[in-house]
mmCIF file as gemmi writes it, N, C-alpha and C atoms, coordinates in Angstrom:
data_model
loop_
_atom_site.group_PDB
_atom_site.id
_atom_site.type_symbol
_atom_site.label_atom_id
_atom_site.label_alt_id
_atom_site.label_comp_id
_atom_site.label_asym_id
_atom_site.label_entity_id
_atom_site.label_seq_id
_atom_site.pdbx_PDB_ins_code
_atom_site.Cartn_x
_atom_site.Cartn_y
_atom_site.Cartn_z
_atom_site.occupancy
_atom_site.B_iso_or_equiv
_atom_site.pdbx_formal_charge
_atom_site.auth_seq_id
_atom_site.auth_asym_id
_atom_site.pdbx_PDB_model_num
ATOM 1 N N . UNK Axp A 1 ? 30.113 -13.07 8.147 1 0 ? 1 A 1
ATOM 2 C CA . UNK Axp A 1 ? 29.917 -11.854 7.394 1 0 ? 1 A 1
ATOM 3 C C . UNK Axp A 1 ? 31.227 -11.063 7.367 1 0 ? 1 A 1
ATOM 4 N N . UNK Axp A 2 ? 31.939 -10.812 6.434 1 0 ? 2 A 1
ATOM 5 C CA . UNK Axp A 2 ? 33.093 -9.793 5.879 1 0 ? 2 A 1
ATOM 6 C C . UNK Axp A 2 ? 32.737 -8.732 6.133 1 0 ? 2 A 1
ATOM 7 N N . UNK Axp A 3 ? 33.573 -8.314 7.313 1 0 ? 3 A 1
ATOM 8 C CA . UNK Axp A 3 ? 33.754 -6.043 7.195 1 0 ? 3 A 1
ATOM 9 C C . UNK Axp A 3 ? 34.539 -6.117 6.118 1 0 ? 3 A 1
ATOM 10 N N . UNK Axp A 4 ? 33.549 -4.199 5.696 1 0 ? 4 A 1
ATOM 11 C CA . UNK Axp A 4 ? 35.005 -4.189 4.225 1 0 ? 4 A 1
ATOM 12 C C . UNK Axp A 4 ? 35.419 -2.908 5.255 1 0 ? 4 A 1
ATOM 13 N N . UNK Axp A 5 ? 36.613 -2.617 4.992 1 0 ? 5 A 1
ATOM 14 C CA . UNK Axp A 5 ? 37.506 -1.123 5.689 1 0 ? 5 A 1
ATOM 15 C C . UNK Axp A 5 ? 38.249 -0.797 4.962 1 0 ? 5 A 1
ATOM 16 N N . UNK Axp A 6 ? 38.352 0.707 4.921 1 0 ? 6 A 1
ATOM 17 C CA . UNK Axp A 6 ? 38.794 1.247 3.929 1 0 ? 6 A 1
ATOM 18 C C . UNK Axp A 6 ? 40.495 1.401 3.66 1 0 ? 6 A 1
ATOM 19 N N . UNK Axp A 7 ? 41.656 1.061 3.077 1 0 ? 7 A 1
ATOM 20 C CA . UNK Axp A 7 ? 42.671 1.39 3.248 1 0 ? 7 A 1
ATOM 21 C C . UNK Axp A 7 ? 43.22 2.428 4.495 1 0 ? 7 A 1
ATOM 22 N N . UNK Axp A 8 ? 42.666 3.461 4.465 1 0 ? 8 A 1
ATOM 23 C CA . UNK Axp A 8 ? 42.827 4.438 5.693 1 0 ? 8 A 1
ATOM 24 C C . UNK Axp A 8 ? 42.898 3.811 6.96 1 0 ? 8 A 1
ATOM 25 N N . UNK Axp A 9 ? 41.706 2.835 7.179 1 0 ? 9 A 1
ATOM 26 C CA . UNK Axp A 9 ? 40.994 2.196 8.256 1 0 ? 9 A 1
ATOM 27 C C . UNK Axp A 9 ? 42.148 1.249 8.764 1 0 ? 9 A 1
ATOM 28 N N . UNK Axp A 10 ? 42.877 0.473 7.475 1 0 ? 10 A 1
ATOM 29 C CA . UNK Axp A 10 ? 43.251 -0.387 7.471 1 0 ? 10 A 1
ATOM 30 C C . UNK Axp A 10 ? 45.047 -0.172 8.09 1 0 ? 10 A 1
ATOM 31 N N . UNK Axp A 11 ? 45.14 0.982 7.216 1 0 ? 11 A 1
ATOM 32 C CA . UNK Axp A 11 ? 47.104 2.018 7.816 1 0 ? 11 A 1
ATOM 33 C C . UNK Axp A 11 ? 46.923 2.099 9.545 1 0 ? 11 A 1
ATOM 34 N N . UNK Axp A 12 ? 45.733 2.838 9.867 1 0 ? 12 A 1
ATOM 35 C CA . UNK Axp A 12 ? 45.465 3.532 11.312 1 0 ? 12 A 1
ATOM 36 C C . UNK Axp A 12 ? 45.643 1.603 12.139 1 0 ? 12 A 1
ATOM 37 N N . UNK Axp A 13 ? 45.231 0.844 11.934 1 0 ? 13 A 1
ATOM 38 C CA . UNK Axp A 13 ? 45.29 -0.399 12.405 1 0 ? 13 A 1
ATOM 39 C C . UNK Axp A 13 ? 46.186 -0.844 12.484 1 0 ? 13 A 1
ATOM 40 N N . UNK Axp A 14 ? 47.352 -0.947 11.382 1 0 ? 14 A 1
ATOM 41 C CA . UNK Axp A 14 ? 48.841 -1.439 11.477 1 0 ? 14 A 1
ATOM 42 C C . UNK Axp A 14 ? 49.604 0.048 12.537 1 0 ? 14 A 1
ATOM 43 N N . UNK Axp A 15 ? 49.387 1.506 12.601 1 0 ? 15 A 1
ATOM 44 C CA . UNK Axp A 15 ? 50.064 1.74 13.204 1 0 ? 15 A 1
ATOM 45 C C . UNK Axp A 15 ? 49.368 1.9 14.856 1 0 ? 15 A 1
ATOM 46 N N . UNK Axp A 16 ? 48.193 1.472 14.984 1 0 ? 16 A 1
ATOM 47 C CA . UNK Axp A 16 ? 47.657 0.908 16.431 1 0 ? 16 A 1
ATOM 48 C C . UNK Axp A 16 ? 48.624 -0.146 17.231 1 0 ? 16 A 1
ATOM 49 N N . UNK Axp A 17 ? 48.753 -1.174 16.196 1 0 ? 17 A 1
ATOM 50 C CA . UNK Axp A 17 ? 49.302 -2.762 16.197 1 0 ? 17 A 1
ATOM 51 C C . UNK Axp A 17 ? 50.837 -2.114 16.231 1 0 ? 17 A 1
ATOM 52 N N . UNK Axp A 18 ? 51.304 -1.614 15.678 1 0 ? 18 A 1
ATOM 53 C CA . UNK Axp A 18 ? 52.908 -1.46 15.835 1 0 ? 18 A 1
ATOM 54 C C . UNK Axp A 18 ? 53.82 -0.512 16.368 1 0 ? 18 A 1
ATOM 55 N N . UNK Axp A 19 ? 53.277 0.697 16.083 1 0 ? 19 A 1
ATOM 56 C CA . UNK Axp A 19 ? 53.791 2.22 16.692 1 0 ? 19 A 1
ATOM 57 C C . UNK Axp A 19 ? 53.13 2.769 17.667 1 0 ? 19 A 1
ATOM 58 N N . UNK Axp A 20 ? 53.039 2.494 19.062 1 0 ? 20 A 1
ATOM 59 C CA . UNK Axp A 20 ? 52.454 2.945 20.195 1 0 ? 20 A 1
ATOM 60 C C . UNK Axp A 20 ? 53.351 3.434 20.45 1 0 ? 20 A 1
ATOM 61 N N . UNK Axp A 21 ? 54.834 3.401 20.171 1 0 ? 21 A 1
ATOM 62 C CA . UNK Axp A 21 ? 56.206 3.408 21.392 1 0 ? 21 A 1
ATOM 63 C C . UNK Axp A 21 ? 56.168 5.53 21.296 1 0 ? 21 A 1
ATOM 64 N N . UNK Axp A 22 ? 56.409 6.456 22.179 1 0 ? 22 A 1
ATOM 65 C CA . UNK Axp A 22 ? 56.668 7.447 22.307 1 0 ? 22 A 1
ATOM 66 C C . UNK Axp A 22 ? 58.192 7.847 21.62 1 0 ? 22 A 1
ATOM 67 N N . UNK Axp A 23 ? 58.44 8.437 20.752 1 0 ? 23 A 1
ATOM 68 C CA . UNK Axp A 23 ? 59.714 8.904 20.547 1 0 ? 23 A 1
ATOM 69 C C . UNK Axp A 23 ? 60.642 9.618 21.301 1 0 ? 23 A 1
ATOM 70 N N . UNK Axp A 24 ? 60.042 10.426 21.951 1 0 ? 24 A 1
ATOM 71 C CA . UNK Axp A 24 ? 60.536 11.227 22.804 1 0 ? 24 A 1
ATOM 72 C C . UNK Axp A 24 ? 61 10.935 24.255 1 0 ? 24 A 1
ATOM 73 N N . UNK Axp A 25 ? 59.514 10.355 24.651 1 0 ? 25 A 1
ATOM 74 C CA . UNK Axp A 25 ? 60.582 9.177 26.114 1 0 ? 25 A 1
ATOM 75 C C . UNK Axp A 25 ? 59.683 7.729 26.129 1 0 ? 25 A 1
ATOM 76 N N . UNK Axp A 26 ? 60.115 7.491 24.957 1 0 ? 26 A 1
ATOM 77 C CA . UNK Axp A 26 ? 59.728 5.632 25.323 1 0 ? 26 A 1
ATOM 78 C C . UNK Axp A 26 ? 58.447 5.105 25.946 1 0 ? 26 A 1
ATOM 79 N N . UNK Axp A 27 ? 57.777 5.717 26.301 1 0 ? 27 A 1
ATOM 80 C CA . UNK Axp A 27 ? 56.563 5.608 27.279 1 0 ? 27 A 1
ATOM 81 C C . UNK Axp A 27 ? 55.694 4.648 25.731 1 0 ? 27 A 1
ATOM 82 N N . UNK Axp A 28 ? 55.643 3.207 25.959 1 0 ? 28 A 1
ATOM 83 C CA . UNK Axp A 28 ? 54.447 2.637 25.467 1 0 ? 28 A 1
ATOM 84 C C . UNK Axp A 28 ? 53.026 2.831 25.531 1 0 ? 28 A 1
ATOM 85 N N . UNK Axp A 29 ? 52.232 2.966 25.137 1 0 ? 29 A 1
ATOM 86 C CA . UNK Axp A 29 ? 50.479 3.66 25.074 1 0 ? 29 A 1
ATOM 87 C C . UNK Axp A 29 ? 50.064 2.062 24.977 1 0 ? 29 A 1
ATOM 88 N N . UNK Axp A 30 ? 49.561 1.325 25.787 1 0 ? 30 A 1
ATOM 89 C CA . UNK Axp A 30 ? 48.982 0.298 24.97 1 0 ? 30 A 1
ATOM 90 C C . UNK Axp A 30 ? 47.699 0.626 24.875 1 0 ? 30 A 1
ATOM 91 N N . UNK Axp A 31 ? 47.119 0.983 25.473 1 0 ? 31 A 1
ATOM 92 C CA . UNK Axp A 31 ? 45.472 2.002 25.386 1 0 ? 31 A 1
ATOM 93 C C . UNK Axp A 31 ? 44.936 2.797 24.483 1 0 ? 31 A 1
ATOM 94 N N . UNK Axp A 32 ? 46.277 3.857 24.066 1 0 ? 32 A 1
ATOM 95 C CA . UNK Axp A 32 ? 45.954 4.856 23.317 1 0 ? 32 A 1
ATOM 96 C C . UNK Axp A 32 ? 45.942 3.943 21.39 1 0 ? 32 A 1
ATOM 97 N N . UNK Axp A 33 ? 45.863 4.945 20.638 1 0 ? 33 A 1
ATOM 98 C CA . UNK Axp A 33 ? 45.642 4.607 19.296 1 0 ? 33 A 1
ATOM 99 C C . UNK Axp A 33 ? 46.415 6.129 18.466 1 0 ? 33 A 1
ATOM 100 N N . UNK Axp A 34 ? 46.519 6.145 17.726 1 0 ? 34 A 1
ATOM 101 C CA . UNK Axp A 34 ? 46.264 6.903 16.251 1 0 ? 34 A 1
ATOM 102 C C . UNK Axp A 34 ? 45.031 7.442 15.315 1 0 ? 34 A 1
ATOM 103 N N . UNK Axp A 35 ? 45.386 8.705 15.875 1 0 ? 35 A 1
ATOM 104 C CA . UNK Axp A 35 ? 44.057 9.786 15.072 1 0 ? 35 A 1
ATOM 105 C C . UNK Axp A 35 ? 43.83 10.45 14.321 1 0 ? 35 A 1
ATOM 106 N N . UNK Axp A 36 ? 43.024 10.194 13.299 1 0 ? 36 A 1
ATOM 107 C CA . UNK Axp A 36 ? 43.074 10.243 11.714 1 0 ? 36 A 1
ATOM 108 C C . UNK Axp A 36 ? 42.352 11.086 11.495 1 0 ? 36 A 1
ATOM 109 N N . UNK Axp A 37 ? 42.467 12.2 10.941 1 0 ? 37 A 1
ATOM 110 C CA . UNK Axp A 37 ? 41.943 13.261 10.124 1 0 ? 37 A 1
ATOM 111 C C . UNK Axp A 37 ? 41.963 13.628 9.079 1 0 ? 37 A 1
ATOM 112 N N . UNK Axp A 38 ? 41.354 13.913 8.057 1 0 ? 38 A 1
ATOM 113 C CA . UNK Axp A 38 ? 41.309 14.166 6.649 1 0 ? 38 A 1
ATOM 114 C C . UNK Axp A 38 ? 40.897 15.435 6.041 1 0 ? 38 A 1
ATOM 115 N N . UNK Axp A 39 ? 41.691 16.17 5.125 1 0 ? 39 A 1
ATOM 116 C CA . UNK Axp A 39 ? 41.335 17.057 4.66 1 0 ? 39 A 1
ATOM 117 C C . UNK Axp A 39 ? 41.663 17.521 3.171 1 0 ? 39 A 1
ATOM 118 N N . UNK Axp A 40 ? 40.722 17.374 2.384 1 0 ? 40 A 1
ATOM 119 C CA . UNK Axp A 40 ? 40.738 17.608 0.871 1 0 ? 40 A 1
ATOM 120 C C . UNK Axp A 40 ? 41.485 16.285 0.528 1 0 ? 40 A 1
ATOM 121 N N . UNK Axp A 41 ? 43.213 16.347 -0.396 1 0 ? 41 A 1
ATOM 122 C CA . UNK Axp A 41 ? 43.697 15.168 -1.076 1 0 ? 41 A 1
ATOM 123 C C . UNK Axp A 41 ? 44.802 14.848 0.398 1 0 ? 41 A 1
ATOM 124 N N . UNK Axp A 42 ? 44.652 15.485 1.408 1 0 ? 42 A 1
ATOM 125 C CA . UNK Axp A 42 ? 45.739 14.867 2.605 1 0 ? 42 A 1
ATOM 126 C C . UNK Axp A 42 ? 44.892 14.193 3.877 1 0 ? 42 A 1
ATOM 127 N N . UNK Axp A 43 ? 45.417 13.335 4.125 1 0 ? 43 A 1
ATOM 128 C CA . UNK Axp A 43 ? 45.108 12.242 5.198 1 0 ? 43 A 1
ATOM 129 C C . UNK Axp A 43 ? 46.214 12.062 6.541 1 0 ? 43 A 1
ATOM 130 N N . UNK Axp A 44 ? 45.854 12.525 7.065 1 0 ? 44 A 1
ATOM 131 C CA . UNK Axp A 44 ? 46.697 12.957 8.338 1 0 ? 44 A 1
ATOM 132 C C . UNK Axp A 44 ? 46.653 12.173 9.834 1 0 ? 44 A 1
ATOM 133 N N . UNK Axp A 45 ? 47.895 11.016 10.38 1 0 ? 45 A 1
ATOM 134 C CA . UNK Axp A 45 ? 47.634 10.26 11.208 1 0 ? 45 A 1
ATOM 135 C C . UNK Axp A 45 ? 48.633 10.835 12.76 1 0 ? 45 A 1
ATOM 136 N N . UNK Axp A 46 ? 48.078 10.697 13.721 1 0 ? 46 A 1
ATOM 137 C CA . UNK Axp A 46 ? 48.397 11.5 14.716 1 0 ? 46 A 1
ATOM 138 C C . UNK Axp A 46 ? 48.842 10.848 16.018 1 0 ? 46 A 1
ATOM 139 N N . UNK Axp A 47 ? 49.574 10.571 16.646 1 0 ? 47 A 1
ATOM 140 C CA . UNK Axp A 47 ? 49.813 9.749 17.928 1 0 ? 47 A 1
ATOM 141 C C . UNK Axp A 47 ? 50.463 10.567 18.649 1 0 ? 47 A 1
ATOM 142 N N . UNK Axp A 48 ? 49.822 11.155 20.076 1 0 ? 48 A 1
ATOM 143 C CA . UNK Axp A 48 ? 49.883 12.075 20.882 1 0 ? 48 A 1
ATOM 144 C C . UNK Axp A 48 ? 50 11.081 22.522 1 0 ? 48 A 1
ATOM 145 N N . UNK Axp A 49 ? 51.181 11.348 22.878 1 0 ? 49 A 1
ATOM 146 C CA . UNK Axp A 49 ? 52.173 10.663 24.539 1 0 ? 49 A 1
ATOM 147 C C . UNK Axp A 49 ? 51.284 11.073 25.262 1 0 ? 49 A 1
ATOM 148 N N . UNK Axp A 50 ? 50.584 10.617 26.095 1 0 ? 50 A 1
ATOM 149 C CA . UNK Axp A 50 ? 50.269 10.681 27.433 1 0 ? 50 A 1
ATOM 150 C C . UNK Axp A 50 ? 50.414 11.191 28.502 1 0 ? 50 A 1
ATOM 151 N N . UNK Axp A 51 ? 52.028 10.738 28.222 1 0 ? 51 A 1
ATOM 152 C CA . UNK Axp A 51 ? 53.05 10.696 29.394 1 0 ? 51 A 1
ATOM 153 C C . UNK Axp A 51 ? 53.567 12.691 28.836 1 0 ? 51 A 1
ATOM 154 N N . UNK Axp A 52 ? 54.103 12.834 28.174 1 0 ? 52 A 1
ATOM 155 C CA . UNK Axp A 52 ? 54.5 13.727 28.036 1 0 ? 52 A 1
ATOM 156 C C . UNK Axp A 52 ? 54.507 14.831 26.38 1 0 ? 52 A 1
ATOM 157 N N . UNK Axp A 53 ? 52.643 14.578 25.949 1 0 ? 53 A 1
ATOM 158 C CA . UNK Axp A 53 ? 52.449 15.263 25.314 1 0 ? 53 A 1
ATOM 159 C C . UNK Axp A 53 ? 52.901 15.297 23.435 1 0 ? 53 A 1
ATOM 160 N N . UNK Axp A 54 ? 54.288 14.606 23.473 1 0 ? 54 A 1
ATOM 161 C CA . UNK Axp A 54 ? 54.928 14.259 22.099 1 0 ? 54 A 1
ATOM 162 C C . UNK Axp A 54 ? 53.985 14.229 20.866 1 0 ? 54 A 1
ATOM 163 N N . UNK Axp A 55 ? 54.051 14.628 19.64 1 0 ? 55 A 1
ATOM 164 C CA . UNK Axp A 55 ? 52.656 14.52 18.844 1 0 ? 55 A 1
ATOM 165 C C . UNK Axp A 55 ? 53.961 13.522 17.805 1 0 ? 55 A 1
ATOM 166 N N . UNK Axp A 56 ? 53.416 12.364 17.526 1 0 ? 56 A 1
ATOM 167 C CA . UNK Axp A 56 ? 53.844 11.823 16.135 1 0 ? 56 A 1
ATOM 168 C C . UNK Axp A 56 ? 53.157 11.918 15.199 1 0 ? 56 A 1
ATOM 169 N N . UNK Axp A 57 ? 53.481 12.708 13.771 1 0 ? 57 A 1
ATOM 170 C CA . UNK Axp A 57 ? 52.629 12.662 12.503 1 0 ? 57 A 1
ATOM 171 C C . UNK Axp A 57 ? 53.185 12.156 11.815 1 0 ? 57 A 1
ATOM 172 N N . UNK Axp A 58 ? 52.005 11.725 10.76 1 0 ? 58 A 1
ATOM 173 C CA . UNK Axp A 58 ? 52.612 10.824 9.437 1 0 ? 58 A 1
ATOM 174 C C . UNK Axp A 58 ? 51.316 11.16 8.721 1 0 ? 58 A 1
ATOM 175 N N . UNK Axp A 59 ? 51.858 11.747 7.325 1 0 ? 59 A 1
ATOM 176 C CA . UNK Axp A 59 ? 50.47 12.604 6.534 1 0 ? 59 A 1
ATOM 177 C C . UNK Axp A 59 ? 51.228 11.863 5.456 1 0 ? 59 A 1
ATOM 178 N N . UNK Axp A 60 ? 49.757 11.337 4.324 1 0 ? 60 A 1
ATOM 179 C CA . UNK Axp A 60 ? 49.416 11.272 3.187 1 0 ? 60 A 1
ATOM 180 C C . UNK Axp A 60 ? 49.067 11.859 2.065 1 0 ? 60 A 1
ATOM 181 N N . UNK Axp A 61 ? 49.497 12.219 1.439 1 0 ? 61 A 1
ATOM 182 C CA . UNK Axp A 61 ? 49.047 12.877 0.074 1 0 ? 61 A 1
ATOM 183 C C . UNK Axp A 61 ? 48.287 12.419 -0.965 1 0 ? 61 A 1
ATOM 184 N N . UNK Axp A 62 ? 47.09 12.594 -1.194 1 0 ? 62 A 1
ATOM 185 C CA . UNK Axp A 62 ? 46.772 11.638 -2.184 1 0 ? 62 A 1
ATOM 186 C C . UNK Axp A 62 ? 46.652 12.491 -4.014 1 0 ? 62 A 1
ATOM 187 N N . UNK Axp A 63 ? 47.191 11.873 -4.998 1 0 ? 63 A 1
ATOM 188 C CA . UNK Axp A 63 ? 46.971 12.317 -5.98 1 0 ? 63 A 1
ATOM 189 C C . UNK Axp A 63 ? 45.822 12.155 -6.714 1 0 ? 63 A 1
């Protein structure tokens, strides 16, 4: 049986799979994930350090 997932579903998954790394001090998350919030035409993805709090965003606009 095929899951269908939605593009959104599908971004938050590649940056699960690839961008864990902390910018700020390197600290890898392999546990943690990316947290997706949506509001009106913006789609907003969130990865917040552990270690020391760092917030990474990456927002969408949709037309």
């Amino acid at each position: 049986m095929s899951v269908q997932r939605s593009p959104f579903e599908r971004l938050r998954e590649k940056f699960d799979d690839s961008e864990l790394r902390c910018p700020a001090c390197g600290y890898v998350d392999t546990d943690g994930g990316w947290r997706v919030t949506a509001s009106g035409s913006r789609v907003r993805y969130q990865f917040v350090c552990p270690t020391c709090d760092a917030v990474e965003t990456r927002e969408l606009r949709l037309k």
